[in-house]
C-alpha positions as CSV (number, residue, x, y, z in Angstrom):
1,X,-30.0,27.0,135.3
2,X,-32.5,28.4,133.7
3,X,-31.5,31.8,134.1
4,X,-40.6,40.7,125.2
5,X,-45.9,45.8,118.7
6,X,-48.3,47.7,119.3
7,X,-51.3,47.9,116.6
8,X,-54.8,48.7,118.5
9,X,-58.0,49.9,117.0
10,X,-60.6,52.0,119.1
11,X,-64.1,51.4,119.3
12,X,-64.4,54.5,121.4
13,X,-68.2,54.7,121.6
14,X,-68.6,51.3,122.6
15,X,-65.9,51.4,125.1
16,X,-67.1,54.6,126.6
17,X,-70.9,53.2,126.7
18,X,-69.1,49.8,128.8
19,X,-67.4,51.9,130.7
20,X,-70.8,53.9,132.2
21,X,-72.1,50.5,133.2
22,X,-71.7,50.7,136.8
23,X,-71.0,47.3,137.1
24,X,-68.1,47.3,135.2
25,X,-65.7,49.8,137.6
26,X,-62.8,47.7,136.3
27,X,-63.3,50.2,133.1
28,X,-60.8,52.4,135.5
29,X,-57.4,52.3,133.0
30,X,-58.1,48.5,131.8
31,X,-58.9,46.3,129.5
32,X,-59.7,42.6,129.2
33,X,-56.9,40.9,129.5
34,X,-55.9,37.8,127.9
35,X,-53.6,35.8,130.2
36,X,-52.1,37.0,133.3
37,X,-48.5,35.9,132.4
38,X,-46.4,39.2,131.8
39,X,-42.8,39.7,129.6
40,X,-40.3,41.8,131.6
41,X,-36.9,43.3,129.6
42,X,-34.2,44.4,131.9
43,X,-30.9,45.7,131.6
44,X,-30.0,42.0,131.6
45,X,-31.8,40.2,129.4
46,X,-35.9,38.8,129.3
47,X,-38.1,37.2,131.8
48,X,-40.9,36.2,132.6
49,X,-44.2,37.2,135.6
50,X,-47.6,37.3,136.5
51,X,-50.1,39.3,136.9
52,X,-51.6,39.4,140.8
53,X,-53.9,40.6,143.1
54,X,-51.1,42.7,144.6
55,X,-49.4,43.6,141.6
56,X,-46.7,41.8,139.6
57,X,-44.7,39.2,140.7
58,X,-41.2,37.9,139.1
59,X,-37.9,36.4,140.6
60,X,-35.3,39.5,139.3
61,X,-33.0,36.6,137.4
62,X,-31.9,39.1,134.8
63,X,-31.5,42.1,136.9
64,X,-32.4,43.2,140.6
65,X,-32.4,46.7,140.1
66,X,-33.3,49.4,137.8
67,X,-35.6,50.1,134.8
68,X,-37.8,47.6,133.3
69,X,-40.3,47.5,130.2
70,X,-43.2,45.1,131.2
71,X,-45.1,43.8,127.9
72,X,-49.2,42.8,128.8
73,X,-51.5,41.4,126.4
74,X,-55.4,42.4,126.0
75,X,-57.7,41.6,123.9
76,X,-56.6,44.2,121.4
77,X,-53.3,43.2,121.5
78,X,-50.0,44.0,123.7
79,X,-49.3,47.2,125.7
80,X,-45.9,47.8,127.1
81,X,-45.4,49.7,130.0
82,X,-42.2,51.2,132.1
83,X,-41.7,50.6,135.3
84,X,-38.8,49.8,137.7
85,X,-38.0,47.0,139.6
86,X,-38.7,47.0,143.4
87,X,-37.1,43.9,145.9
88,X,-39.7,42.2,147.7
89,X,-37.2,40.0,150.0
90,X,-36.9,35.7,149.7
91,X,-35.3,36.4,145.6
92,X,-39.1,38.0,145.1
93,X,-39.2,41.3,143.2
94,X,-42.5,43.2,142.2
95,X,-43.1,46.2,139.8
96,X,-45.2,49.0,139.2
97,X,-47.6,50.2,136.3
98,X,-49.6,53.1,135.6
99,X,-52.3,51.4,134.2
100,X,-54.2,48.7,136.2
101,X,-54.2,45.4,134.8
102,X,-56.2,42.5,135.7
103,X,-55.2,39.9,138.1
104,X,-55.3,36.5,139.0
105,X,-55.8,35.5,142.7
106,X,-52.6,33.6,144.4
107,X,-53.2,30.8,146.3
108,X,-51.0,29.9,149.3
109,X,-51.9,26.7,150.6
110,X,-49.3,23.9,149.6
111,X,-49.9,21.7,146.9
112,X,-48.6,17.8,146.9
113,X,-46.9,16.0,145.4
114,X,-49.1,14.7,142.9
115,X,-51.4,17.5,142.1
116,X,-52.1,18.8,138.3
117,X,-50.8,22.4,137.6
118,X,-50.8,24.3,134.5
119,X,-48.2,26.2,133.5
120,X,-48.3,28.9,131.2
121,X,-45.5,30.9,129.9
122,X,-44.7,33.1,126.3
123,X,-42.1,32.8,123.9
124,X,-41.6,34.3,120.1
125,X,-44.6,32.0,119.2
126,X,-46.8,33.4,121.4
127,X,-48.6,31.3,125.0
128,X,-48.0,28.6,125.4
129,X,-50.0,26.4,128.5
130,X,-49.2,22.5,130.0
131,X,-51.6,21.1,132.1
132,X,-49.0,19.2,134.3
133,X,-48.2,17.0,137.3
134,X,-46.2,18.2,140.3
135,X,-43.4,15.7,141.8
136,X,-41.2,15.5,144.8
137,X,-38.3,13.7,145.8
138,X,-37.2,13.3,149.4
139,X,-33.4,14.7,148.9
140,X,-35.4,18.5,147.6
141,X,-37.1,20.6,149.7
142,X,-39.6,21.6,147.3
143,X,-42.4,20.5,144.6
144,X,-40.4,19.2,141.1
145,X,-42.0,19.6,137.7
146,X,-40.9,17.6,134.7
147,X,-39.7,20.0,131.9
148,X,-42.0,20.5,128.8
149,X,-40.6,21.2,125.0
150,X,-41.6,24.7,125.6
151,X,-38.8,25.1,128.9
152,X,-36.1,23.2,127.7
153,X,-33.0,25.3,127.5
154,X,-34.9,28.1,127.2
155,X,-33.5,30.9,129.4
156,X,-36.5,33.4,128.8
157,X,-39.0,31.5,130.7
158,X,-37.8,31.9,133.6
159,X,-41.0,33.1,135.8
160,X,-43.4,31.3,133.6
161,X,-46.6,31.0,136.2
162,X,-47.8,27.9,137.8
163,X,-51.3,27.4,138.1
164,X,-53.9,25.3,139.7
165,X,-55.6,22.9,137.9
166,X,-59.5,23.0,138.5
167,X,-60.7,19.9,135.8
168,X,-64.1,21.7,135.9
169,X,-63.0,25.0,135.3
170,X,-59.9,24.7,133.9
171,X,-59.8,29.1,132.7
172,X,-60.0,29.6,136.2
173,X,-56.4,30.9,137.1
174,X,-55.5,30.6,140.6
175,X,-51.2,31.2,141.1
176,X,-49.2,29.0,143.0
177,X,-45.7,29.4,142.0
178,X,-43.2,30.5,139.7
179,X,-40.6,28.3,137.5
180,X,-37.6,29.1,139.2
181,X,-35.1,27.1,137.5
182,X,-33.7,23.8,137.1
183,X,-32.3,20.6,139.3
184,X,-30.1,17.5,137.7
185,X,-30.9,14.1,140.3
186,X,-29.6,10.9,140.1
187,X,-32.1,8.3,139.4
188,X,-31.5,4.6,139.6
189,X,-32.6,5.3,135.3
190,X,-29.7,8.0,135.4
191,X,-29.1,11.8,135.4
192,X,-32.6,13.3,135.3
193,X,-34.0,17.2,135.1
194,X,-36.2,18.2,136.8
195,X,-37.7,21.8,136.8
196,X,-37.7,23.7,140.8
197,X,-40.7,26.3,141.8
198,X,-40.7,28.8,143.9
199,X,-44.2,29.0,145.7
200,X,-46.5,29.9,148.5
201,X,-44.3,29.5,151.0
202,X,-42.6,32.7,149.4
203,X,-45.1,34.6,147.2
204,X,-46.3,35.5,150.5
205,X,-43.7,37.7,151.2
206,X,-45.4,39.8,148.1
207,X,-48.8,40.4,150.2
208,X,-46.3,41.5,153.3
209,X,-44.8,43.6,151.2
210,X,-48.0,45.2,149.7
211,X,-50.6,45.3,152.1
212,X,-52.5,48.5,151.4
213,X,-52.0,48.0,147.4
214,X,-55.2,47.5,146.6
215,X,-56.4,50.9,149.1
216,X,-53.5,53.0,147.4
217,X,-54.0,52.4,143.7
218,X,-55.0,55.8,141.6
219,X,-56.9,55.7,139.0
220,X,-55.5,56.1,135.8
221,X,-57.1,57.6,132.2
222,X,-55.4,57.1,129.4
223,X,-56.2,57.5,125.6
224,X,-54.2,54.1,124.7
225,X,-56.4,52.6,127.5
226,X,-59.8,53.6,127.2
């Protein structure tokens, strides 16, 4: 199964004169950020998560419980921020940060069988993203993925987001899933891997879960941040 530097340099002025925009509110304790797919350290090991519009999602593999260090990157480069890990329910766990970082949108109707994904993760190189087809197979409950270079033995990546394709926007990140580990079937070729997903059918649980984020969320000033 498949079981993360800081250097920044201010342009103050500039920031500040964005920030007095009125159409850019966002300017609240953010800054652009570059993909939503998050690192998260735990007492157990690495991870990975995404960015939502109700906060961070990840499936708690390393550790389901206690202190976390979640590593975002922005434009300027990465900010890492504590936080602790809080069970959602369905093996779904969401965290916490002070600052507000930008989201993608999840999307919960079920994709087929079929269907072009991309999937974007992070590793010591840096982002990585493959633009991907999803498969079934009628002894898994469940959408399959083949398993790029990038996921192969590769415990880290656990988490790594699943997108939806859109071939004419393909920047346009819309979250379906999570790469949740993988499955060994026997094909009439052989033993073959396969890569399983946890998706709509339980992100869910994360809106449930928090409902009134987006009315509760203070806003946060912060020298490393503005």
């Amino acid at each position: 199964m498949l079981s993360l530097f800081f250097s920044e340099r201010r342009l103050p002025h500039l920031l500040l004169a964005a920030c007095l925009l009125p159409i850019l509110g966002s300017c609240t304790g953010t800054r652009n950020l570059v993909d939503p797919v998050v690192q998260i350290r735990t007492s157990g090991g690495q991870e990975l998560g995404v960015t939502t519009d109700y906060g961070i999602v990840f499936l708690g593999r390393t550790a389901q419980t206690g202190d976390i260090e979640i590593t975002a990157w922005f434009g300027d480069g990465p900010s890492i921020e504590p936080s602790t890990i809080e069970p959602v329910g369905g093996a779904i766990y969401t965290a916490e940060t002070e600052i507000l970082l930008p989201a993608v949108p999840m999307l919960f109707d079920e994709p087929a069988a079929g269907d072009f994904v991309v999937v974007m993760g992070r590793n010591a190189e840096g982002p990585w993203r493959e633009i991907m087809q999803l498969q079934s197979d009628p002894r898994v409950l469940g959408l399959l993925l083949d398993i790029p270079e990038q996921l192969d033995g590769q415990e880290d990546q656990i988490g790594a987001g699943i997108f939806r394709y859109l071939r004419d926007d393909p920047e346009r990140l819309q979250l379906l899933g999570l790469v949740s580990g993988r499955l060994t079937l026997h094909t009439a070729q052989g033993e073959k891997e396969f890569l399983t997903i946890v998706g709509p059918r339980d992100l869910w649980r994360l809106v449930a879960h928090r409902r009134h984020y987006l009315r509760r969320r203070p806003i946060v000033y912060r020298e490393d941040v503005l």
